[in-house]
C-alpha positions as CSV (number, residue, x, y, z in Angstrom):
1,X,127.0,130.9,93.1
2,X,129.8,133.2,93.6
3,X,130.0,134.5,90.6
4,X,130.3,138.8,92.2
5,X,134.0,139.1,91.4
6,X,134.6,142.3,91.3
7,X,134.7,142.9,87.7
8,X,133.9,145.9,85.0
9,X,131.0,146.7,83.3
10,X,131.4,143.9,79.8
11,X,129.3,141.0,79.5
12,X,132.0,138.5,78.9
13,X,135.7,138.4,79.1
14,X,137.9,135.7,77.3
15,X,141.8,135.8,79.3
16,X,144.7,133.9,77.6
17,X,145.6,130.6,79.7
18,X,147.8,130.8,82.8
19,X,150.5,129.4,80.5
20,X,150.2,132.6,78.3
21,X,150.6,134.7,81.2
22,X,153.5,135.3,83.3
23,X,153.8,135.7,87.2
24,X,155.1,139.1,88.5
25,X,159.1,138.8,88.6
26,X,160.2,140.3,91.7
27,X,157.8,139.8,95.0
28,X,158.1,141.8,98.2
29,X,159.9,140.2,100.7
30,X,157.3,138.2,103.0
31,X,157.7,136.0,106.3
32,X,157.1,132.2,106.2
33,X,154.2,130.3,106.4
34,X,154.7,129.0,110.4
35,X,156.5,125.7,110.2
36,X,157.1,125.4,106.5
37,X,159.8,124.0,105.5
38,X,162.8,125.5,103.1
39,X,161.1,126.8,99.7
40,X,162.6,126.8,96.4
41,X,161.0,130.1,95.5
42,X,161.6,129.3,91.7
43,X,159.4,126.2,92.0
44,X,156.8,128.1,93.7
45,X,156.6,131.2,91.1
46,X,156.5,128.6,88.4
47,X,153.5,126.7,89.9
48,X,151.7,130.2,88.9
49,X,152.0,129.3,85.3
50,X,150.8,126.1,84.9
51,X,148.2,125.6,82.7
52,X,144.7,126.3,83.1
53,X,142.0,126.7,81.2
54,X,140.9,130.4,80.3
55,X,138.4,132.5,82.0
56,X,135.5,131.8,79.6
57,X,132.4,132.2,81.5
58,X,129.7,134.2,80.5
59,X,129.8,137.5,83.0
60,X,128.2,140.4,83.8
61,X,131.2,141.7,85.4
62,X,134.2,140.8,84.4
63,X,137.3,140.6,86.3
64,X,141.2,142.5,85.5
65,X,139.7,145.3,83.3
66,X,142.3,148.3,82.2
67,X,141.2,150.0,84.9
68,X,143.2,147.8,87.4
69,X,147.4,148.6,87.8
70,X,148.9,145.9,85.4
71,X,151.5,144.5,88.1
72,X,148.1,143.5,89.9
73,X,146.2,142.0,86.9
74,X,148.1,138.4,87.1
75,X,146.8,138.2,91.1
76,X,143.6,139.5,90.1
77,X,143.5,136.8,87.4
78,X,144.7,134.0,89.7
79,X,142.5,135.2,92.8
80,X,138.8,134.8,90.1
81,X,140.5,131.3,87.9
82,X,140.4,129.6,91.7
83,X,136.9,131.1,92.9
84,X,135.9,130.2,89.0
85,X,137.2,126.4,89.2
86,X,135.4,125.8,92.6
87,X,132.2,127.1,91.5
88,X,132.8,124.9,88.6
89,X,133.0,121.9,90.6
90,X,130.1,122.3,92.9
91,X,128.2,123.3,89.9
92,X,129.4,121.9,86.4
93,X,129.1,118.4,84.6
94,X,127.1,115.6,86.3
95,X,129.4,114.4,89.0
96,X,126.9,113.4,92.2
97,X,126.6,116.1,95.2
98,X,128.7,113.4,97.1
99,X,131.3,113.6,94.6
100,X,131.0,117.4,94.2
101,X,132.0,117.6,98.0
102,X,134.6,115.3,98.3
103,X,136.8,117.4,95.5
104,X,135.9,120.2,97.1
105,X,137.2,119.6,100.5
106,X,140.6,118.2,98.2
107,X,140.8,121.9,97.2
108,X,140.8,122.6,101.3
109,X,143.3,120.4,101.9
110,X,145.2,122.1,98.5
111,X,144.8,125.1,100.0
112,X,146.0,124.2,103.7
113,X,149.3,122.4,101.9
114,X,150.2,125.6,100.0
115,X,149.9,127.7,103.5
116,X,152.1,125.4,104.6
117,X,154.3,126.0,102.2
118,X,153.8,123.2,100.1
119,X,152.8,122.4,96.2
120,X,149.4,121.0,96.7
121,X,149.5,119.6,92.8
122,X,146.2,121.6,92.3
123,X,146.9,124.0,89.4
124,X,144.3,126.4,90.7
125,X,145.8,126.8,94.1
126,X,149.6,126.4,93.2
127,X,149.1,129.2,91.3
128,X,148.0,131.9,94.1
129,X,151.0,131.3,96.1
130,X,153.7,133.5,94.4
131,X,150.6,135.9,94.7
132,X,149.7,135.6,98.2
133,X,153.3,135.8,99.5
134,X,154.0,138.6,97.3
135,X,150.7,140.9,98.3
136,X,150.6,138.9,101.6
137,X,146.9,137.5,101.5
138,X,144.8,136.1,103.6
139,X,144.8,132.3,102.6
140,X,141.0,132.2,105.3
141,X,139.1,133.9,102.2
142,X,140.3,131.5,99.9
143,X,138.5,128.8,102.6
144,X,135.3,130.8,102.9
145,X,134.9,130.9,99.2
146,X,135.3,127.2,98.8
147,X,132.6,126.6,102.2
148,X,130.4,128.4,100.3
149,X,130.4,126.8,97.2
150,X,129.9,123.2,99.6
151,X,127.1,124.8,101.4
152,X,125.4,124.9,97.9
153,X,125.4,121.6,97.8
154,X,123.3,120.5,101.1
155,X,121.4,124.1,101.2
156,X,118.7,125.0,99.0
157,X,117.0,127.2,100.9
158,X,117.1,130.5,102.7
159,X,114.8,131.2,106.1
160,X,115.3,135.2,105.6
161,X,117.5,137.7,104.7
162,X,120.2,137.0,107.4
163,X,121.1,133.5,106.2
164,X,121.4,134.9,102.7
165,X,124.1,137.6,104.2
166,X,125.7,134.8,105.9
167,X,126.0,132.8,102.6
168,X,127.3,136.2,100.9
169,X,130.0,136.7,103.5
170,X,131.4,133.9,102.7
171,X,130.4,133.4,98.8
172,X,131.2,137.2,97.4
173,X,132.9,139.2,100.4
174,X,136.5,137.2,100.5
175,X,137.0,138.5,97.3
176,X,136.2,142.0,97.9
177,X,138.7,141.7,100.9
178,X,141.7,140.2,98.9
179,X,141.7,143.2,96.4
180,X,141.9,145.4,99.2
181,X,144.4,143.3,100.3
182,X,146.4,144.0,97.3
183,X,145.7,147.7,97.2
184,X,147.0,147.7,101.0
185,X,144.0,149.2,101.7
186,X,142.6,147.3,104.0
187,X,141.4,149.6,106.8
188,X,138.0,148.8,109.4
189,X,135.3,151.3,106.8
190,X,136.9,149.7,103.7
191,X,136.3,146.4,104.5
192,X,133.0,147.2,105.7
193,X,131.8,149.4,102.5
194,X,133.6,146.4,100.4
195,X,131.4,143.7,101.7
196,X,128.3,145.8,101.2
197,X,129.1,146.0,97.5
198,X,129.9,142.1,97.6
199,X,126.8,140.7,99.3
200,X,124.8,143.8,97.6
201,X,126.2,142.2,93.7
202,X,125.6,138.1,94.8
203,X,122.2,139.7,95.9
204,X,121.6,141.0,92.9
205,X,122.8,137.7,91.1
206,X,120.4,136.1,92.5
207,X,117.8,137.9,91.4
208,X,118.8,137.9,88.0
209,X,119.0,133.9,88.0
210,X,115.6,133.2,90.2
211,X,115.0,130.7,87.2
212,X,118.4,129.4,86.4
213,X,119.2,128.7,90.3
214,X,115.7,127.1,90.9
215,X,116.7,124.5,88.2
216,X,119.3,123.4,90.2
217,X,116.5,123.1,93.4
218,X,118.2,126.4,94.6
219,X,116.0,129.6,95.7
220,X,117.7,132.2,97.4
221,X,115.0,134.7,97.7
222,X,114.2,134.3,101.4
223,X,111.4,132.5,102.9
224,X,109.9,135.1,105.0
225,X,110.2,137.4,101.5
226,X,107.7,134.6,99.8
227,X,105.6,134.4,102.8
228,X,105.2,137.7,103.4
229,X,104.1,138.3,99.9
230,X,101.6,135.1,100.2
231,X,104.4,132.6,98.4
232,X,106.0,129.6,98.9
233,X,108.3,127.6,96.8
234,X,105.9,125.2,95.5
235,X,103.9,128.4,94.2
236,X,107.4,130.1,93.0
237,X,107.6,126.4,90.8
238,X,104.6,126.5,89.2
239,X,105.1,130.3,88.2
240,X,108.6,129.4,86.9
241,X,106.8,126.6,84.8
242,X,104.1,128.7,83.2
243,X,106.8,131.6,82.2
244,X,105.6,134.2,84.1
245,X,105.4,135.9,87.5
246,X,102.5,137.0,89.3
247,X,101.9,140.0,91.1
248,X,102.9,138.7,94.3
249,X,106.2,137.0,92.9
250,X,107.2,140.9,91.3
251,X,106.3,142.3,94.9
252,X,108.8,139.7,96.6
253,X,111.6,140.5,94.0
254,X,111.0,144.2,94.3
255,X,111.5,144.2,98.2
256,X,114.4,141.9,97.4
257,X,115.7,144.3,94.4
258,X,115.3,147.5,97.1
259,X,117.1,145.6,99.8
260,X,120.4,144.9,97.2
261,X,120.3,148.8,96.1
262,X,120.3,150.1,99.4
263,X,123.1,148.1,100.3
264,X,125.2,148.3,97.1
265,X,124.8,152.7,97.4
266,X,125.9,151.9,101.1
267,X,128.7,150.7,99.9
268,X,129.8,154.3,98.0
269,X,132.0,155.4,100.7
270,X,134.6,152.9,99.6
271,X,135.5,155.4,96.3
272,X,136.8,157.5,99.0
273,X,139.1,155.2,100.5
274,X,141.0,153.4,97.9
275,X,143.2,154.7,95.3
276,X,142.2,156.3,92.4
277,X,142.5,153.7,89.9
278,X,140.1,151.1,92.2
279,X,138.1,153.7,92.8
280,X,137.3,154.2,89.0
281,X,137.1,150.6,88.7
282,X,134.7,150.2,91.1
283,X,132.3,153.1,89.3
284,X,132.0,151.1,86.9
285,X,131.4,147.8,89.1
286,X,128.7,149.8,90.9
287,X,127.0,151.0,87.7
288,X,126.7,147.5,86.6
289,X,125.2,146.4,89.3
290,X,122.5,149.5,89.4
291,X,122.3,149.1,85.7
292,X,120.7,145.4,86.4
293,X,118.4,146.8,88.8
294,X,116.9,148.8,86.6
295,X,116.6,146.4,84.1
296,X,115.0,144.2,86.9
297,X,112.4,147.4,87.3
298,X,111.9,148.0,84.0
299,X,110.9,144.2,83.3
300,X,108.6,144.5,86.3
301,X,111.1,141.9,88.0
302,X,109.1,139.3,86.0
303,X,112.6,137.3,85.5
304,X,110.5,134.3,84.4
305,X,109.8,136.3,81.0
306,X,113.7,137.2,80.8
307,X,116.9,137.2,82.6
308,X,118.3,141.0,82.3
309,X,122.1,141.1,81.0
310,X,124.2,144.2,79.9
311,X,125.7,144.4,76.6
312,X,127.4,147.0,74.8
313,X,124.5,149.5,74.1
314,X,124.7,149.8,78.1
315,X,127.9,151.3,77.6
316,X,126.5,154.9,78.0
317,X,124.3,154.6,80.7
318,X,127.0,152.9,82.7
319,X,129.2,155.8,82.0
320,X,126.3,158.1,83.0
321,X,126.0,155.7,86.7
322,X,129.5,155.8,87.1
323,X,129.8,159.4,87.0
324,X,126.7,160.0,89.2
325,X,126.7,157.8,91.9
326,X,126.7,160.2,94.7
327,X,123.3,161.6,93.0
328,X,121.8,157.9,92.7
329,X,119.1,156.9,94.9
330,X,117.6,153.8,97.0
331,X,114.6,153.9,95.4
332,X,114.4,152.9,91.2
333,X,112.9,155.8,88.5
């Protein structure tokens, strides 16, 4: 799932409720959705406190770290508790795929009420509307986020490496796209560079969870990967099953693993177009995810035998990453 919010280099993150937080006091004057009706703007800010329950999902990148402005943090906070909850639905608890979907499209139909203007009644999205008018976003990514997480539940697999991107545009890029949004830095190469490192981090995700997804009858290494490496899913099962990968499996998750580094250092040019304090912010988001990539080569990619995670003893060679990245390369040491 989406879970390549942009987020620092911690393995988990544990934020005070909504209710404990309070929503920035004085937004920037902003047009009207088209055809709402009158607002009573002290209604809306208030919907952004509502409670919620905290941000308490294990992470490898956790979102709203120091390194972010603090007027931003709340939006920031409010943009990953909505992309958290839906992923929650389509994938928490033991409510049937049917049932999954149909509170899923609710959360569409939230959504579309609050860009009308509107209290939709869902927590979740009441509380990004004092944000979006304030920072004017883009209410679209908050749909493609939540047709993602509905595509999870009626696609399990992946023909090649385009219908993966596909799937990342829409399940890791809007996210990218709204913190540029609230930089107001949302020029052509950023956006471009941004949803590199996006697709580049879900890619990576994936990797990491080979196992964990194909529990859920989810494999989002491509098809043509697993054939051209003499695989199919039935083979990938029984692998999975006996704990560890063959050599075939490690070749498929190394092209895959070589694919995601390219695109992630691809994405570098963004440092240069945002300001300072994103940029640093996004060292660190960028050594994280190169950090897991070597963990991935170091363990031979054999995910089967461990799922690779960073902790605080990665602290120095995230530092290291972050400091070097125009001296990284596409190919692992």
């Amino acid at each position: 799932m989406s879970k390549q919010i942009w987020r620092a280099f911690y393995n988990r993150i544990v934020t005070p409720p909504i209710e404990a937080q309070t929503a920035p006091s004085a937004p920037r004057p902003q047009p009207e959705p088209a055809g709402a009706p009158g607002r009573d703007r002290d209604t809306v800010e208030s919907a952004a406190g509502r409670a919620w329950h905290g941000v308490d999902h294990y992470e490898n990148f956790p979102v709203g770290s120091w390194l972010l402005p603090r007027p931003l943090r709340p939006a920031v906070l409010a943009i990953y508790r909505f992309a958290r909850h839906a992923d929650d639905i389509a994938d928490e608890g033991d409510a049937s795929a049917e049932e999954r979907d149909a509170r899923l499209e609710a959360l569409h139909r939230a959504l579309e009420a609050a860009q009308r203007g509107e209290l939709s009644r869902e927590p979740v999205v009441d509380g990004l509307i004092a944000h979006v008018l304030r920072h004017g976003l883009s209410w679209r990514y908050f749909h493609d986020l939540v047709d993602a997480f509905r595509q999870d539940l009626r696609v399990k697999r992946y023909a090649d490496p385009e219908a993966v991107a596909d799937y990342c545009r829409r399940s890791a890029d809007p996210v990218g796209r709204l913190m540029l949004e609230l930089f107001d830095a949302t020029a052509p190469a950023n956006l471009s560079a941004s949803d590199a490192i996006c697709s580049a981090l879900q890619r990576i995700n994936f990797l990491q969870d080979v196992v964990v997804d194909f529990r859920k009858d989810r494999i989002y290494l491509p098809l043509s990967t697993l054939a051209s490496c003499g695989l199919d899913p039935q083979k990938l099962a029984l692998e999975i099953g006996a704990g560890r990968f063959s050599a075939a499996t490690r070749r498929a998750m190394a092209i895959e693993s070589e694919r995601a580094r390219t695109q992630i250092l691809s994405g570098r040019k963004l440092l240069a177009g945002v300001p300072f304090r994103l940029a640093w912010e996004l060292r660190f988001i960028l050594a994280g995810g190169l950090q897991i990539l070597d963990r991935l080569h170091a363990l031979d990619y054999d995910v089967a035998v461990g799922r690779p995670a960073l902790g605080w003893r990665d602290a120095p060679a995230l530092l290291h990453k972050a400091l070097t990245l125009s001296r990284q390369e596409a190919t692992p040491r």
